[in-house]
DOLUMFI-715369 format. One line per 8 residues: their letters; for each residue x, y, z of N, C-alpha, C. Coordinates in Angstrom, 1 decimal, m for minus. Example, Ala and Ser with C-alpha at 12.3 -4.5 7.8 and 13.67 -1.06 7.14 Angstrom:
# residues 2
as	13.2 m5.7 7.8 12.3 m4.5 7.8 13.2 m3.3 7.8  12.8 m2.2 7.1 13.7 m1.1 7.1 12.9 0.0 7.9
# end
This chain:
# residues 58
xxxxxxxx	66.9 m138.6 84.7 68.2 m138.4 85.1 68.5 m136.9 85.2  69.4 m136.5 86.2 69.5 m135.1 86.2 70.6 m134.9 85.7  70.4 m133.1 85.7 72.0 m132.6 85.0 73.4 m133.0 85.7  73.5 m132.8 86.8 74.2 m133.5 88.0 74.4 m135.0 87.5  73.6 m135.8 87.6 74.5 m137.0 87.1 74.9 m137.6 85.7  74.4 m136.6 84.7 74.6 m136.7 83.6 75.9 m136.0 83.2  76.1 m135.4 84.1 77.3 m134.4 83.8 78.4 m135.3 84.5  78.5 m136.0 85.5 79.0 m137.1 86.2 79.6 m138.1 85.5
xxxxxxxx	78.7 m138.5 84.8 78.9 m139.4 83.9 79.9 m139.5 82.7  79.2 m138.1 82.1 79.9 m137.3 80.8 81.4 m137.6 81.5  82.1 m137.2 82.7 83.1 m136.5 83.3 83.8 m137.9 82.9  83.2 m138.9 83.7 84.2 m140.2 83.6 84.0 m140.9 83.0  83.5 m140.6 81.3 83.8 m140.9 80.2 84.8 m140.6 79.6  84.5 m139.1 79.9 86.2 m138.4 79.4 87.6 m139.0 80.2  87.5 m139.4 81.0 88.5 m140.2 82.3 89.2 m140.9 81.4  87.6 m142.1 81.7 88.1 m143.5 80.6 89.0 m142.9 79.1
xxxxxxxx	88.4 m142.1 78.7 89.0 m141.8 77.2 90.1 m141.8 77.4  90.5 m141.2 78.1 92.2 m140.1 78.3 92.8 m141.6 78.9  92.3 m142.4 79.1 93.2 m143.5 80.5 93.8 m144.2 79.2  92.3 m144.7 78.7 92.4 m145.6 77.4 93.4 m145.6 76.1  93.2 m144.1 75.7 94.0 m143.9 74.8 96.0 m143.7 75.3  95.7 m143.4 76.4 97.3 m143.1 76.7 97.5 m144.8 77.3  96.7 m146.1 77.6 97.6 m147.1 77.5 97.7 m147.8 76.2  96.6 m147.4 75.1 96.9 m147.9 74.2 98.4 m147.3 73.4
xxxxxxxx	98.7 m145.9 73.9 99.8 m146.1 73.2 101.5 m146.3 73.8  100.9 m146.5 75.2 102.1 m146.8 76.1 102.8 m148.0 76.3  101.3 m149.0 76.0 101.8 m150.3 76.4 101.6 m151.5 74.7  102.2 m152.7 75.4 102.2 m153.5 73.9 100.9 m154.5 74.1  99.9 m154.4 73.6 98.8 m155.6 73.5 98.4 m156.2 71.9  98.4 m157.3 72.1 97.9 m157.9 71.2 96.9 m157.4 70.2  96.8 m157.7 68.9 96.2 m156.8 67.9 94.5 m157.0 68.1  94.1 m158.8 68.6 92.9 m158.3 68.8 92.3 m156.9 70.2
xxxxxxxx	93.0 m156.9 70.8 92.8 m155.9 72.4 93.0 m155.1 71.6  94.3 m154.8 70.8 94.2 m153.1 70.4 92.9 m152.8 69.2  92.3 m153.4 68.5 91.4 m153.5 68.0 89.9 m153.7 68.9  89.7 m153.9 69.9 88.8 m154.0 70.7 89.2 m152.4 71.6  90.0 m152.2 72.2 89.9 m150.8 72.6 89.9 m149.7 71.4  90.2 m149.6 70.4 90.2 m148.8 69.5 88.6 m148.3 69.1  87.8 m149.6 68.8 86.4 m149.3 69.0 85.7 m148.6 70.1  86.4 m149.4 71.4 85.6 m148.8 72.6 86.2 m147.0 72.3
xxxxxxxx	87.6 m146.7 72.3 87.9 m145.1 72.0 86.3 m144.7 70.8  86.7 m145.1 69.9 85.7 m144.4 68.7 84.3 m144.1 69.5  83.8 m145.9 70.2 82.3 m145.3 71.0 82.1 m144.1 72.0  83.0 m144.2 72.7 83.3 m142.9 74.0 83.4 m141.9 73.2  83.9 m141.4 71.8 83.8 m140.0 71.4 83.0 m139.8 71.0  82.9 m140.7 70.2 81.0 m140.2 69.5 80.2 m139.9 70.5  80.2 m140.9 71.9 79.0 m140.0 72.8 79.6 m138.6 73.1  80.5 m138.4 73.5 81.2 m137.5 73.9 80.6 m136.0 72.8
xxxxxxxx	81.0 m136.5 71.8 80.3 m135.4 70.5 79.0 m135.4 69.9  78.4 m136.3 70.8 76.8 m136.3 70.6 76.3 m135.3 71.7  77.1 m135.4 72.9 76.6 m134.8 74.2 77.2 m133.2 74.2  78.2 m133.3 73.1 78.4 m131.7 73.1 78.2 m131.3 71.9  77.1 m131.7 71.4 76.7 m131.1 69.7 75.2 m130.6 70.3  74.7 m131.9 71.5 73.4 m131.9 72.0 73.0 m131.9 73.4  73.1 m130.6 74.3 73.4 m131.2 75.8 72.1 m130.7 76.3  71.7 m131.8 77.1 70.5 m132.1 77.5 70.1 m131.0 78.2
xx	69.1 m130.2 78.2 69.0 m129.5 79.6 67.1 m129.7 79.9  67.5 m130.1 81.2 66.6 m130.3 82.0 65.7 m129.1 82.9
# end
């Protein structure tokens, strides 16, 4: 994989994050959904702070 699409990637992770977290606190969902995106938020940062603690270079 190159830097180019790893960096692509990274990008619209961060997307998802920002989308994610601003409907979880916009809108009303049920506690299991808010508990299922809450995890998905926690997995997206950890990569997110794995990839900027450790960035790949090719």
């Amino acid at each position: 994989m190159s830097v180019d699409e790893l960096d692509k990637i990274i990008a619209v992770k961060r997307m998802d994050l920002e989308e994610c977290e601003h409907e979880l606190n916009s809108r009303y969902y049920p506690s299991v959904v808010r508990i299922a995106m809450m995890n998905y938020i926690i997995n997206l940062q950890e990569q997110l702070e794995e990839y900027e603690n450790n960035p790949i270079n090719l």
